[in-house]
TIRO-2110 file (N, C-alpha, C; in Angstrom, 1 decimal):
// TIRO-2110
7.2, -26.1, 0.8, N, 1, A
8.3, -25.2, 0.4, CA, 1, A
9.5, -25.6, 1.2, C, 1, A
10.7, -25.6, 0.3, N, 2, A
12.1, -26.1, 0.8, CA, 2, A
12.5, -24.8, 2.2, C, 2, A
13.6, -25.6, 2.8, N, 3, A
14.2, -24.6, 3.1, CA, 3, A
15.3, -23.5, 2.6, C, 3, A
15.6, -23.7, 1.7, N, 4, A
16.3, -23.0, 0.6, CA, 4, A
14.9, -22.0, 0.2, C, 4, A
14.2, -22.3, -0.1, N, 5, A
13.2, -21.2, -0.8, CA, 5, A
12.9, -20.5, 0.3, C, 5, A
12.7, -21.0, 1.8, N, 6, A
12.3, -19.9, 2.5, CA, 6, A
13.7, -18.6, 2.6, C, 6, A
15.0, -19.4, 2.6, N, 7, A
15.6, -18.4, 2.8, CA, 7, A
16.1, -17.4, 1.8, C, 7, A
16.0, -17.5, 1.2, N, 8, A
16.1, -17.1, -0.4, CA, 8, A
14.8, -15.8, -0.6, C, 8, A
13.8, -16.2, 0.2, N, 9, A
12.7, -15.1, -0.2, CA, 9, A
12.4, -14.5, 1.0, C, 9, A
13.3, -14.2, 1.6, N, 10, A
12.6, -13.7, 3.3, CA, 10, A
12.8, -11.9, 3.1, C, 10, A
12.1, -11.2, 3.8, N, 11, A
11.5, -9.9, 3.6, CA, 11, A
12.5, -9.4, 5.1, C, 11, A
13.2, -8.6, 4.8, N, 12, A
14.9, -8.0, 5.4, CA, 12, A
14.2, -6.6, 5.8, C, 12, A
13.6, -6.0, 4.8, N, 13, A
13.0, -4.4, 5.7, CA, 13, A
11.7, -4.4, 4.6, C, 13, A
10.9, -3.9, 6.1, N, 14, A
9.5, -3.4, 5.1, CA, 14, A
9.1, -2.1, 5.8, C, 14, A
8.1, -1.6, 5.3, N, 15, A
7.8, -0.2, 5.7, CA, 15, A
6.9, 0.2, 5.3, C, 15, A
6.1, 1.7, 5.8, N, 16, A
5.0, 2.2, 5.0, CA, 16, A
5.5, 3.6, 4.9, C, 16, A
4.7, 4.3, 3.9, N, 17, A
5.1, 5.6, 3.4, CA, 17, A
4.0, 6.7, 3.8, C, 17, A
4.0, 7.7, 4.7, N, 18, A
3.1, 8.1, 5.2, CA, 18, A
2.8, 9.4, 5.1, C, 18, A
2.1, 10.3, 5.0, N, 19, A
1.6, 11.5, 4.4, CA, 19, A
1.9, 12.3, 5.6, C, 19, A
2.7, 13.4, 6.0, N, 20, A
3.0, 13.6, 7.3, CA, 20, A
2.2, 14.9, 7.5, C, 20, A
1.5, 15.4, 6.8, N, 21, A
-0.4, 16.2, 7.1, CA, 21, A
-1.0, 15.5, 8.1, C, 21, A
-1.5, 14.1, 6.8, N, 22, A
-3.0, 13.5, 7.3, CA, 22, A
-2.4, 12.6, 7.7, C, 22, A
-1.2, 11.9, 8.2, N, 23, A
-0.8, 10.5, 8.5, CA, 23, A
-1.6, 9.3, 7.8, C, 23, A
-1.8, 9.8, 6.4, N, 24, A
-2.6, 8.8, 6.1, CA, 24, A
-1.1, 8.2, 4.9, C, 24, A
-1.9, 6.9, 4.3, N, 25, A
-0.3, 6.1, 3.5, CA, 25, A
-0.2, 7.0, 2.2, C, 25, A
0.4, 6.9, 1.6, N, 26, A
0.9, 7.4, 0.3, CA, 26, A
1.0, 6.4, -0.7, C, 26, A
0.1, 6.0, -1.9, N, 27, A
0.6, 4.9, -3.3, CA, 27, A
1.6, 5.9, -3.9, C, 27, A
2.6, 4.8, -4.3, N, 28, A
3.2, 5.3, -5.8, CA, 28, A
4.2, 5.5, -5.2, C, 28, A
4.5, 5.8, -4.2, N, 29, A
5.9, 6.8, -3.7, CA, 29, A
7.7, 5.6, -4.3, C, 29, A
8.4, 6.3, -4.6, N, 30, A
9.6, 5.4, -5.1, CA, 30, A
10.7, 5.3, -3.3, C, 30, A
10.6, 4.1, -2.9, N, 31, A
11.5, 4.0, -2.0, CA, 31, A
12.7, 3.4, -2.8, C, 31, A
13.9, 4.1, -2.4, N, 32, A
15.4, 3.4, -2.7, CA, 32, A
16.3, 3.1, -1.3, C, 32, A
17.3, 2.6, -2.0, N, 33, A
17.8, 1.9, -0.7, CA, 33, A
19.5, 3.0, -1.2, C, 33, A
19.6, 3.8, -0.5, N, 34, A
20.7, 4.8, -1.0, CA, 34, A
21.8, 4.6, 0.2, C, 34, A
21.9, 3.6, 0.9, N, 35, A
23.2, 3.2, 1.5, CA, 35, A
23.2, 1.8, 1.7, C, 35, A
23.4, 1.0, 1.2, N, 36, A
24.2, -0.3, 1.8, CA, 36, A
25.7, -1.0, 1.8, C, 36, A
25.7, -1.7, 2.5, N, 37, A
27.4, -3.0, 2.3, CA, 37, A
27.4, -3.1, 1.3, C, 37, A
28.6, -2.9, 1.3, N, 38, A
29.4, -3.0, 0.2, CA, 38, A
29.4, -4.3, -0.5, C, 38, A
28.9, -5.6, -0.1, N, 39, A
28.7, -6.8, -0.5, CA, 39, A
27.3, -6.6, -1.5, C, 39, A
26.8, -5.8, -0.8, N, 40, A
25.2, -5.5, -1.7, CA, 40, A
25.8, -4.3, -3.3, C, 40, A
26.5, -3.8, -3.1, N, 41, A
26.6, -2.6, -4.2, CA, 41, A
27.1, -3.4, -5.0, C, 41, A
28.0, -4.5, -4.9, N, 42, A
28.5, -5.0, -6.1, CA, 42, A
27.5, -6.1, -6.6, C, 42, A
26.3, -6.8, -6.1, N, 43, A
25.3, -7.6, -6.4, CA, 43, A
25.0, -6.5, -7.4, C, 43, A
24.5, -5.3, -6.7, N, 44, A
23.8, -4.2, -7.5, CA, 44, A
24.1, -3.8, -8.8, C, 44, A
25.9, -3.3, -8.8, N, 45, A
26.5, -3.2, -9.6, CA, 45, A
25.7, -4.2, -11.2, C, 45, A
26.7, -5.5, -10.7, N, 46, A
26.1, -6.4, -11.5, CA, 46, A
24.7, -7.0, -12.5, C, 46, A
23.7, -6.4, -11.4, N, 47, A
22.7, -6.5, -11.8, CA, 47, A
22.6, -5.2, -12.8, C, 47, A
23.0, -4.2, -12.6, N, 48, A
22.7, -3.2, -13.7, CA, 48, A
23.6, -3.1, -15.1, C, 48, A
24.8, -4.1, -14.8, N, 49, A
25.4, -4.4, -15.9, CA, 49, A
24.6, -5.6, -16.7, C, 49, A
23.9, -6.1, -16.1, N, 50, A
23.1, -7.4, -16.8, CA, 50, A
21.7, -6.9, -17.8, C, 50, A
21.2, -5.6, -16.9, N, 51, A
20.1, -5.2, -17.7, CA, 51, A
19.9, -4.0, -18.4, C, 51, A
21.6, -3.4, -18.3, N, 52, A
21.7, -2.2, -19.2, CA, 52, A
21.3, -1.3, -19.2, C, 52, A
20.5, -0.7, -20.1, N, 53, A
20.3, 0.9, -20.6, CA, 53, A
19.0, 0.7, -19.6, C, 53, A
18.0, -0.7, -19.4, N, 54, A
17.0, -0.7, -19.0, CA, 54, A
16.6, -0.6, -17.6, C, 54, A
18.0, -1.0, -17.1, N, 55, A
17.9, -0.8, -15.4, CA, 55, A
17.9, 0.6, -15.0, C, 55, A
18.1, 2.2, -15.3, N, 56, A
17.5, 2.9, -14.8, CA, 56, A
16.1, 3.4, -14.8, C, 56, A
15.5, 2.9, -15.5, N, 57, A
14.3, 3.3, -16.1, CA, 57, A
12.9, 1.6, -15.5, C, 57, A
13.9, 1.1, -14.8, N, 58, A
13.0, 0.0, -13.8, CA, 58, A
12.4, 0.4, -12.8, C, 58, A
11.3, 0.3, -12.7, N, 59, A
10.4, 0.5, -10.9, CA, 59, A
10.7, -0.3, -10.1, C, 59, A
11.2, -1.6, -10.5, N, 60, A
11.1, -2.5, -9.2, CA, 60, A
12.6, -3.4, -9.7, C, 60, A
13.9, -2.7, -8.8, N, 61, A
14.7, -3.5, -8.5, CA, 61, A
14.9, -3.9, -7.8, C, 61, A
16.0, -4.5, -7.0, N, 62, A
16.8, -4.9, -5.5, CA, 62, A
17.2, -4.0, -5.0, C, 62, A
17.4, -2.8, -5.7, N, 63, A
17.4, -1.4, -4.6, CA, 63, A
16.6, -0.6, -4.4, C, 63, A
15.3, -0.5, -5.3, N, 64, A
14.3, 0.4, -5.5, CA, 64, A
12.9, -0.4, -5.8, C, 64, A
11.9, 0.4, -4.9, N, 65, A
10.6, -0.5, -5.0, CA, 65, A
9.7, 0.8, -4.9, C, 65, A
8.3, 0.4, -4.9, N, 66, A
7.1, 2.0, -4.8, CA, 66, A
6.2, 1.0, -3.5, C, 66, A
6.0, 2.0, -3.4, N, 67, A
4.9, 2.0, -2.1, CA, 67, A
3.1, 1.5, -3.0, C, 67, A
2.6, 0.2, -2.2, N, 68, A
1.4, 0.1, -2.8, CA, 68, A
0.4, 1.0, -2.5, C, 68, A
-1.2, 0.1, -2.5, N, 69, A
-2.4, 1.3, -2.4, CA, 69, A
-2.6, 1.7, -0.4, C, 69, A
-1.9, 0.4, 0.1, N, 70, A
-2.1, 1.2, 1.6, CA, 70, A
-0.9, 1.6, 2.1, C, 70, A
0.4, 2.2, 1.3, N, 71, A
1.6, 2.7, 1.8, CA, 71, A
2.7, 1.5, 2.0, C, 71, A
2.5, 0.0, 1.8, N, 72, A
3.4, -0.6, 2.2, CA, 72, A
4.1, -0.9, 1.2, C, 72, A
5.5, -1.1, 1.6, N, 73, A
6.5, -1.5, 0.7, CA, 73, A
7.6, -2.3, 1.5, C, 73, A
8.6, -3.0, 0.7, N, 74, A
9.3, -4.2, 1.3, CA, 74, A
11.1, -4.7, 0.2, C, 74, A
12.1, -5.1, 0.9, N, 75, A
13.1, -5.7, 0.3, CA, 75, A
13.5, -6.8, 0.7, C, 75, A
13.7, -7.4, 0.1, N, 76, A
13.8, -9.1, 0.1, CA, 76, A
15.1, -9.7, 0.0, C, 76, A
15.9, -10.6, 0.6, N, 77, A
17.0, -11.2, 0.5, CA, 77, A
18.3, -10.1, 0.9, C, 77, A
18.0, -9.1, 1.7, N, 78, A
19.1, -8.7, 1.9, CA, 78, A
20.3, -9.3, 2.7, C, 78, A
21.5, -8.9, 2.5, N, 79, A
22.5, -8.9, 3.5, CA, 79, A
22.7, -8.0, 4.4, C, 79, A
23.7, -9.1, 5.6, N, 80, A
23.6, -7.9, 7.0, CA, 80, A
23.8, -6.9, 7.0, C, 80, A
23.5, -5.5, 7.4, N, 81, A
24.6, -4.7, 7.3, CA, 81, A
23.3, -3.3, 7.7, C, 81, A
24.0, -2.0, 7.3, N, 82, A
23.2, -0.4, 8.0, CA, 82, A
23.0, -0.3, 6.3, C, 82, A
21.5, 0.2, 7.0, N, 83, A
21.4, 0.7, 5.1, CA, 83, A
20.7, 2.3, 5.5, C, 83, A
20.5, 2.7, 4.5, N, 84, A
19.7, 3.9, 4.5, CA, 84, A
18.5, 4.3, 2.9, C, 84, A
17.6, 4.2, 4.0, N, 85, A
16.2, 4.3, 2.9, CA, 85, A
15.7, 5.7, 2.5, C, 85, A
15.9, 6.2, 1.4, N, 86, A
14.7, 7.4, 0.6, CA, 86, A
13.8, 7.3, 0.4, C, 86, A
12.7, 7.8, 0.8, N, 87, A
11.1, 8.0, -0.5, CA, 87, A
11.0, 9.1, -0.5, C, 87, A
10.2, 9.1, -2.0, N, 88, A
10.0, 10.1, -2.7, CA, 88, A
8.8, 10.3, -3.5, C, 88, A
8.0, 11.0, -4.2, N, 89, A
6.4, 10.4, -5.0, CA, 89, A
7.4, 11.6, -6.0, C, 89, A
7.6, 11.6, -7.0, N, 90, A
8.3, 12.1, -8.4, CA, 90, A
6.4, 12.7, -9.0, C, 90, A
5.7, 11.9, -9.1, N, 91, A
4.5, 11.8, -9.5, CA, 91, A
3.3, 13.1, -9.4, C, 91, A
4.2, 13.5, -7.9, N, 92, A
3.3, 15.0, -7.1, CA, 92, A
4.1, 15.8, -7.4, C, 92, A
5.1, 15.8, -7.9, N, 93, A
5.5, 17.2, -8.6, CA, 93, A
6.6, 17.3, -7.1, C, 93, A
6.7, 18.7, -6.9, N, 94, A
7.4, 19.4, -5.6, CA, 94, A
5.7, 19.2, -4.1, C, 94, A
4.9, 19.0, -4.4, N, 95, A
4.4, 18.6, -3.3, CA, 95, A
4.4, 18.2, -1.8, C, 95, A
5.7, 17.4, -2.1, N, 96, A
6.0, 16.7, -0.7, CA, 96, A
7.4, 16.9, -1.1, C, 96, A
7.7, 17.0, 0.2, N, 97, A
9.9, 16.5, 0.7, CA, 97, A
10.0, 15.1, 0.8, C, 97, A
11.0, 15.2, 0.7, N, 98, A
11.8, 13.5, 0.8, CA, 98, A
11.8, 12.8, 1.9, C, 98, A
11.7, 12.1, 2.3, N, 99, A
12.5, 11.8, 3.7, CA, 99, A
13.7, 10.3, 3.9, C, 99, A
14.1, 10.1, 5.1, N, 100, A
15.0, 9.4, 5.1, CA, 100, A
15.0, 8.4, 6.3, C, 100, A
15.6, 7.1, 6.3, N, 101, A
15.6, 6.6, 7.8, CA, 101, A
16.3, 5.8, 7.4, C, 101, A
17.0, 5.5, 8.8, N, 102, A
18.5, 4.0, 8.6, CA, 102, A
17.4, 2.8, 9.0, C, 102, A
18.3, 1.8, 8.6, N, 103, A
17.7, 0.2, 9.1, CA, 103, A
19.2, -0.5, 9.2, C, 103, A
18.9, -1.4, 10.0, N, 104, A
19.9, -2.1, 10.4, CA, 104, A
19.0, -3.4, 10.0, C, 104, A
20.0, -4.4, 8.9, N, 105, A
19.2, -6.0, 9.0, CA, 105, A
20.2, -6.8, 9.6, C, 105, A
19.9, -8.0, 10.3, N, 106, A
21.0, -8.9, 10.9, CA, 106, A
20.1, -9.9, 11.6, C, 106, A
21.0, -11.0, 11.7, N, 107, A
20.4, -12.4, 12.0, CA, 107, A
21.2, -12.9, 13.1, C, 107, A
20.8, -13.6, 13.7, N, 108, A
21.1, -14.5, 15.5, CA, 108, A
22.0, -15.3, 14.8, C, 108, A
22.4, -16.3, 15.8, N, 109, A
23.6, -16.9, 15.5, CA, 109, A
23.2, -18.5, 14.7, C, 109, A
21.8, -18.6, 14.9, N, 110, A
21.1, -19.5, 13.7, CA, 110, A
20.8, -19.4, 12.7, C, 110, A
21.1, -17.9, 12.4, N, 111, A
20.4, -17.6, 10.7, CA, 111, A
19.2, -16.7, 10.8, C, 111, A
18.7, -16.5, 11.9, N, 112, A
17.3, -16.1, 11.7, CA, 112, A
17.5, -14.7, 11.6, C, 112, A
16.8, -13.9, 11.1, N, 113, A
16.5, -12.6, 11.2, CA, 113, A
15.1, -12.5, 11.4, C, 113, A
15.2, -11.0, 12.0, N, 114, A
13.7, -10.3, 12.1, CA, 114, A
13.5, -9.3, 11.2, C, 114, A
12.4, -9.1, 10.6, N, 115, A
11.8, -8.1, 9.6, CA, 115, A
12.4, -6.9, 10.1, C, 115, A
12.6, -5.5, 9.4, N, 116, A
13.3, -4.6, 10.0, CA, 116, A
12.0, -3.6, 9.3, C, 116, A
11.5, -3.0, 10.3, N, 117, A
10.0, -2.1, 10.2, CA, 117, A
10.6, -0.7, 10.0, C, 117, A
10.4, 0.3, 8.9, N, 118, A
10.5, 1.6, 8.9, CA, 118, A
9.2, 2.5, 8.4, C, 118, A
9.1, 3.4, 8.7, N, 119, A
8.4, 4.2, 8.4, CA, 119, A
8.8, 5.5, 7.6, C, 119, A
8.4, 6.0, 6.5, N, 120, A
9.1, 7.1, 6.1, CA, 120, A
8.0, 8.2, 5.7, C, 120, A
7.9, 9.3, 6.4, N, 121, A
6.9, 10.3, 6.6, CA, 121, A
7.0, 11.4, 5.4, C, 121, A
6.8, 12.0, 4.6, N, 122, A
6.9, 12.6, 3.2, CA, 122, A
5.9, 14.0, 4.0, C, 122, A
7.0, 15.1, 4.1, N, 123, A
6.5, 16.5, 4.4, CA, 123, A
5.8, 17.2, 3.2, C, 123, A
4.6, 17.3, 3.6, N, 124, A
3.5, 18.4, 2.9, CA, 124, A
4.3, 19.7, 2.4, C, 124, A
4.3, 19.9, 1.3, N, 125, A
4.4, 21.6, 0.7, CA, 125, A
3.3, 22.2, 1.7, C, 125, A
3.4, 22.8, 2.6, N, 126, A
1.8, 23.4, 3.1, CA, 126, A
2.0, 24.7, 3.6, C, 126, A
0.5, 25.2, 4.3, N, 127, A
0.3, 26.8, 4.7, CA, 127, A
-0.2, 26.3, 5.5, C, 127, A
-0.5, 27.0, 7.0, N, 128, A
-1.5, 26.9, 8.0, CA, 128, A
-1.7, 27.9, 8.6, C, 128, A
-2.5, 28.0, 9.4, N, 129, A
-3.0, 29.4, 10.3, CA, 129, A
-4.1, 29.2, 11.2, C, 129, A
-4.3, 30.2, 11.7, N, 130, A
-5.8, 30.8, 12.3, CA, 130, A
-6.6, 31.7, 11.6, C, 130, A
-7.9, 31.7, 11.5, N, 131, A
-8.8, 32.6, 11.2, CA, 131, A
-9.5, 33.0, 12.0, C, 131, A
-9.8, 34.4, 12.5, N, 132, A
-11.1, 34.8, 13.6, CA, 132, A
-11.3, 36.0, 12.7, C, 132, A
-12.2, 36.6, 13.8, N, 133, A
-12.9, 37.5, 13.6, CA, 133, A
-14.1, 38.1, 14.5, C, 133, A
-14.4, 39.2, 14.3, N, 134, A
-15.7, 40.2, 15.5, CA, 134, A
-16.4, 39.0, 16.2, C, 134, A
-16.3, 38.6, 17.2, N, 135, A
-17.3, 37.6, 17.6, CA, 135, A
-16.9, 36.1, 17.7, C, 135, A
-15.8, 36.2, 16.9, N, 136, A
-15.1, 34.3, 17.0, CA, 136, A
-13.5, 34.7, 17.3, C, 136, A
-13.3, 35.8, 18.4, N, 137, A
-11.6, 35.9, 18.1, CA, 137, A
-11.0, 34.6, 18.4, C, 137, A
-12.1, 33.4, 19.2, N, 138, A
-11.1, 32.2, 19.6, CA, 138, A
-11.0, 31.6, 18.3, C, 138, A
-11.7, 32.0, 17.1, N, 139, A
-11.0, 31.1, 15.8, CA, 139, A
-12.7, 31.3, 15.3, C, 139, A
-12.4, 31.3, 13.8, N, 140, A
-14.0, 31.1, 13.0, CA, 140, A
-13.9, 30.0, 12.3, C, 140, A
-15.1, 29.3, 12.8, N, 141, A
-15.7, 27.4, 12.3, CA, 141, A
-15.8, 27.6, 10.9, C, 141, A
-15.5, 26.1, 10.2, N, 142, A
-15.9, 26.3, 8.7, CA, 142, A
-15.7, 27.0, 7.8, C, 142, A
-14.5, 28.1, 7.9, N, 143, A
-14.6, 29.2, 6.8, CA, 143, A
-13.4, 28.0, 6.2, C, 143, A
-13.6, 28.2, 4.5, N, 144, A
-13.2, 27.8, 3.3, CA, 144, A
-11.8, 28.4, 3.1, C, 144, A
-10.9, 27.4, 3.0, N, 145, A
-9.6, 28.4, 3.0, CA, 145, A
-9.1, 27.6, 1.2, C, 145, A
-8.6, 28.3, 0.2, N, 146, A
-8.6, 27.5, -1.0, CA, 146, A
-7.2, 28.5, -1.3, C, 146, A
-6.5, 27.5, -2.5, N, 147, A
-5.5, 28.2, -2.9, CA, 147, A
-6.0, 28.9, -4.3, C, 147, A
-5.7, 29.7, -4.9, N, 148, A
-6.3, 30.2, -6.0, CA, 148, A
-5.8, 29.8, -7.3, C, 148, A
-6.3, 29.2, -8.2, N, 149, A
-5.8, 28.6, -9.3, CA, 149, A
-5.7, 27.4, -9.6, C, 149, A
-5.6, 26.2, -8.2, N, 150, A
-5.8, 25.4, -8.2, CA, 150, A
-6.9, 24.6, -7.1, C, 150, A
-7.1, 23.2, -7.3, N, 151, A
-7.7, 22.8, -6.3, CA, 151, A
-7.4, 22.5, -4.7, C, 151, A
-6.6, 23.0, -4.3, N, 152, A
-6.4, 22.6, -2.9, CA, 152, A
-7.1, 23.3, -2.2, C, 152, A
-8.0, 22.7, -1.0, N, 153, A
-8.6, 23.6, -0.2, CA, 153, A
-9.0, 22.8, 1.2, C, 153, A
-9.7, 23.3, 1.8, N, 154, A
-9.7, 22.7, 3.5, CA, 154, A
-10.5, 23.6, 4.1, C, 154, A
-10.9, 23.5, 5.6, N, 155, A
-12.1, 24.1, 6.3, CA, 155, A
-11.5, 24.2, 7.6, C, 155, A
-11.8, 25.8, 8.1, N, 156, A
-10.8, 25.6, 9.9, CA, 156, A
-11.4, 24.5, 10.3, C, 156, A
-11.1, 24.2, 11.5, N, 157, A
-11.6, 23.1, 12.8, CA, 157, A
-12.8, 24.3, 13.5, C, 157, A
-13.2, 23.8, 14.6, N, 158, A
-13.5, 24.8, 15.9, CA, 158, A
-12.6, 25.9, 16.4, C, 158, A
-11.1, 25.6, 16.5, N, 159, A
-10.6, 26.6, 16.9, CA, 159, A
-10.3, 27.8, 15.7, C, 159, A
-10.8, 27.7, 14.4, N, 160, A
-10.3, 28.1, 13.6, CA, 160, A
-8.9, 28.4, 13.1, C, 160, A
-8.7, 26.9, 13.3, N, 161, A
-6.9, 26.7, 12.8, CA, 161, A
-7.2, 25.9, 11.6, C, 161, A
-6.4, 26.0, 10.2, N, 162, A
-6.6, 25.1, 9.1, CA, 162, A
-5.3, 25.2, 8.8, C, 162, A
-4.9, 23.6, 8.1, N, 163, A
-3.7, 23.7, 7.0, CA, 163, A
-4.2, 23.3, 6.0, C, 163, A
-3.5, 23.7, 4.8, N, 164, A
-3.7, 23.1, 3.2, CA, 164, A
-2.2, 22.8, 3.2, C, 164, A
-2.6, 20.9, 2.5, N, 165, A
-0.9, 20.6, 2.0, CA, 165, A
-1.4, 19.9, 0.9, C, 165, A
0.2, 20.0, 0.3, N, 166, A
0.2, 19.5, -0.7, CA, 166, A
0.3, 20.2, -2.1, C, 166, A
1.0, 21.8, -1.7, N, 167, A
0.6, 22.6, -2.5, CA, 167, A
2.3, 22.6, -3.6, C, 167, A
2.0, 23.1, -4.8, N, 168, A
3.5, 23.3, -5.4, CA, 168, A
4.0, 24.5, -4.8, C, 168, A
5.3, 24.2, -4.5, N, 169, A
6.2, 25.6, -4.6, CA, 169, A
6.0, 26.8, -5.1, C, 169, A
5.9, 27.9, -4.3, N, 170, A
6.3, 29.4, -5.3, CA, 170, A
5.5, 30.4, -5.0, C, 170, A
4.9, 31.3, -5.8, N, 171, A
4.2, 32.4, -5.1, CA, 171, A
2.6, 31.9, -5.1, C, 171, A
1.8, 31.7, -4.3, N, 172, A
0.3, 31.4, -4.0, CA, 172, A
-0.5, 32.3, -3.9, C, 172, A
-1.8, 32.7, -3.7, N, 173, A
-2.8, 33.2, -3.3, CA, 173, A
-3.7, 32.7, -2.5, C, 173, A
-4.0, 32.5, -1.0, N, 174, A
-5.4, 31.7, -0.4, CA, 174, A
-6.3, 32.5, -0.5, C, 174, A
-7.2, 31.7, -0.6, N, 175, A
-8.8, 32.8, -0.6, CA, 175, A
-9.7, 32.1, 0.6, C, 175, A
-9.7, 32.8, 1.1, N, 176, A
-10.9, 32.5, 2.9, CA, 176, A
-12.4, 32.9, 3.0, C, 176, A
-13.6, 32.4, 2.9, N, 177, A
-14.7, 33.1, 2.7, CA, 177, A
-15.6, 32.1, 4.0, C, 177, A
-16.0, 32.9, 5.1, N, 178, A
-17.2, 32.1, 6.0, CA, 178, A
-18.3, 32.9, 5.7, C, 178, A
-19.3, 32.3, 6.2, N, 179, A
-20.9, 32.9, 6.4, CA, 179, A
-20.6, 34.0, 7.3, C, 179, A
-21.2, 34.9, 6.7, N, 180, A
-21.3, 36.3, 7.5, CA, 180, A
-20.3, 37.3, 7.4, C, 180, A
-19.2, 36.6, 6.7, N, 181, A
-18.1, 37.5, 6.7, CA, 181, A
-17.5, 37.7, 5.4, C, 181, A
-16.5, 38.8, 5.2, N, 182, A
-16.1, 39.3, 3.7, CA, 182, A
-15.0, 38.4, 3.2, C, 182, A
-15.2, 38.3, 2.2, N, 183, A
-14.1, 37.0, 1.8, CA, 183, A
-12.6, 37.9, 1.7, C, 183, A
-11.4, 37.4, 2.0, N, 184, A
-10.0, 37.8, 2.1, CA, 184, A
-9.2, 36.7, 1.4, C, 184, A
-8.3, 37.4, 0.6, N, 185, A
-6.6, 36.4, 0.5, CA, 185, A
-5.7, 37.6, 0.5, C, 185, A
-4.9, 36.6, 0.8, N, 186, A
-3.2, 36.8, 0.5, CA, 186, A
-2.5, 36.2, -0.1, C, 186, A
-1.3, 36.9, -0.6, N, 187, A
-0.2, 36.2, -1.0, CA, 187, A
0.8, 35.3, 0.0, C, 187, A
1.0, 34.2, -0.4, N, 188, A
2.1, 33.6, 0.5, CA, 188, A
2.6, 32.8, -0.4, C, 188, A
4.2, 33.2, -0.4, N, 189, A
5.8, 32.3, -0.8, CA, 189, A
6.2, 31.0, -0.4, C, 189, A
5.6, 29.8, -1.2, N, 190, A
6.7, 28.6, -0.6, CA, 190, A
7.6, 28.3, -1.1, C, 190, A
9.0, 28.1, -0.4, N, 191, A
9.8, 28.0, -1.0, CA, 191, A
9.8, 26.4, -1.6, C, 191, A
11.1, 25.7, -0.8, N, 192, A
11.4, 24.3, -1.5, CA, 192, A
10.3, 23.2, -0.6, C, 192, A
10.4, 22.3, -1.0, N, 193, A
9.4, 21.5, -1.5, CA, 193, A
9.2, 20.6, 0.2, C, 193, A
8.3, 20.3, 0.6, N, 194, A
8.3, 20.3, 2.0, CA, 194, A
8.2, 20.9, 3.2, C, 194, A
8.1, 22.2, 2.8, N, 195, A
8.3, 23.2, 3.6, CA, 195, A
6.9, 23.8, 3.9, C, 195, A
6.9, 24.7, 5.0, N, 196, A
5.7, 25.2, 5.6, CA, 196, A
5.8, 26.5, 6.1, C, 196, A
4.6, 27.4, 5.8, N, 197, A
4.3, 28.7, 6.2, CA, 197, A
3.4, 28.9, 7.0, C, 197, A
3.2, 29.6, 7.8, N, 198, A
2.1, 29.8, 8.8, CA, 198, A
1.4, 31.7, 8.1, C, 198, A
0.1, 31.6, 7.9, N, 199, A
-0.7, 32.8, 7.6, CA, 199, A
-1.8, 32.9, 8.1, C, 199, A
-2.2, 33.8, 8.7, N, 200, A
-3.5, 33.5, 9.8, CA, 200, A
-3.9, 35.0, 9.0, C, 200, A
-5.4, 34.6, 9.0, N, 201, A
-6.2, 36.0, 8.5, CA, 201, A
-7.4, 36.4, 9.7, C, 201, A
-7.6, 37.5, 9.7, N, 202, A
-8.8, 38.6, 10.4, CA, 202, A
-9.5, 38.9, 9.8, C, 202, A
-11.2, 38.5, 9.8, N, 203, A
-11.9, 38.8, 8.8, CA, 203, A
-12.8, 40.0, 9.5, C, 203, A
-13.3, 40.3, 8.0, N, 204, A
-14.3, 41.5, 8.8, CA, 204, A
-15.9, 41.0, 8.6, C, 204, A
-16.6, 41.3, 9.6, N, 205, A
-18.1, 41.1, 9.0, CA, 205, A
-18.4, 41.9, 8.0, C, 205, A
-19.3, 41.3, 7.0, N, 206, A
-20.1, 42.1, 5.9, CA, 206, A
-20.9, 42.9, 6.3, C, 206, A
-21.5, 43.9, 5.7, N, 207, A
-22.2, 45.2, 6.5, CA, 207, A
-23.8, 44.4, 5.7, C, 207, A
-24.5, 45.4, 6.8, N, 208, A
-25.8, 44.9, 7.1, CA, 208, A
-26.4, 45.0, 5.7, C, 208, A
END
């Protein structure tokens, strides 16, 4: 491989996209590149004058790429300068918030540059809380916490703390049911998209 090919294909910022619940990666997610030099906007420009009606409707340009199956994603051949990165998953509906982070790319006085590493964390639509009750006020193990109507659901820990994410926006219902005890929900309002409620329930034991 020439030296010309190496420089021509070198990887300027990479990153992974990361579920900010479970810290686990996210596929699919659309990263853009929504601030660079001004030497880059007119490349961009250009390029979208070359492919027309087609270039919004592209997954994979010079300014916009998706996140693979283990969250990583990457931009190639940039110029020096501060950029600023978006992701987003369009795919989950209102599920998750957006998030954002700068990168700086630049090279030593030989040319070289270093890979520029980000991370972009996508906040959960979620609920959390505690659950106790007669006998477990430090929190009740294993009780079932589900949203109603759809599938999201999850199990306290020990201390009887649980979150559900990943839920859409708007007015909900959880339903809570452990061994021994009477099943409970409530209503709870999420607003916009990334956002978080805290709801803790008190259950009662079932009668003998």
């Amino acid at each position: 491989m020439s030296n010309w090919q190496i420089a021509q294909h070198r990887v300027a910022i990479a990153g992974r996209v990361i579920d900010g619940g479970t810290a686990k990666p996210i596929t699919d997610a659309v990263v853009l590149l929504s601030k660079m030099p001004a030497v880059f906007e007119q490349k961009i420009a250009m390029s979208s004058l070359v492919y027309g009606k087609r270039w919004k409707a592209m997954q994979q340009r010079l300014d916009r790429t998706r996140s693979r199956e283990d969250g990583l994603f990457y931009f190639l051949d940039l110029p020096d300068g501060i950029y600023n990165l978006s992701a987003s998953i369009p795919s989950y509906g209102n599920r998750y918030g957006n998030a954002q982070q700068p990168a700086v790319v630049s090279r030593n006085k030989k040319g070289e540059g270093k890979i520029t590493f980000v991370n972009l964390t996508l906040p959960p639509t979620a609920v959390s809380g505690k659950i106790t009750g007669p006998g477990h006020k430090t929190g009740v193990v294993l009780a079932e916490v589900r949203v109603k109507g759809s599938g999201e659901r999850t199990f306290s820990n020990e201390e009887g703390q649980y979150t559900v994410a990943g839920i859409e926006p708007g007015k909900r219902v959880l339903l809570v049911s452990a061994q021994g005890y009477r099943p409970q929900s409530q209503p709870v309002t999420l607003g916009d998209a990334g956002t978080s409620q805290t709801l803790n329930f008190s259950l009662t034991r079932e009668s003998g």
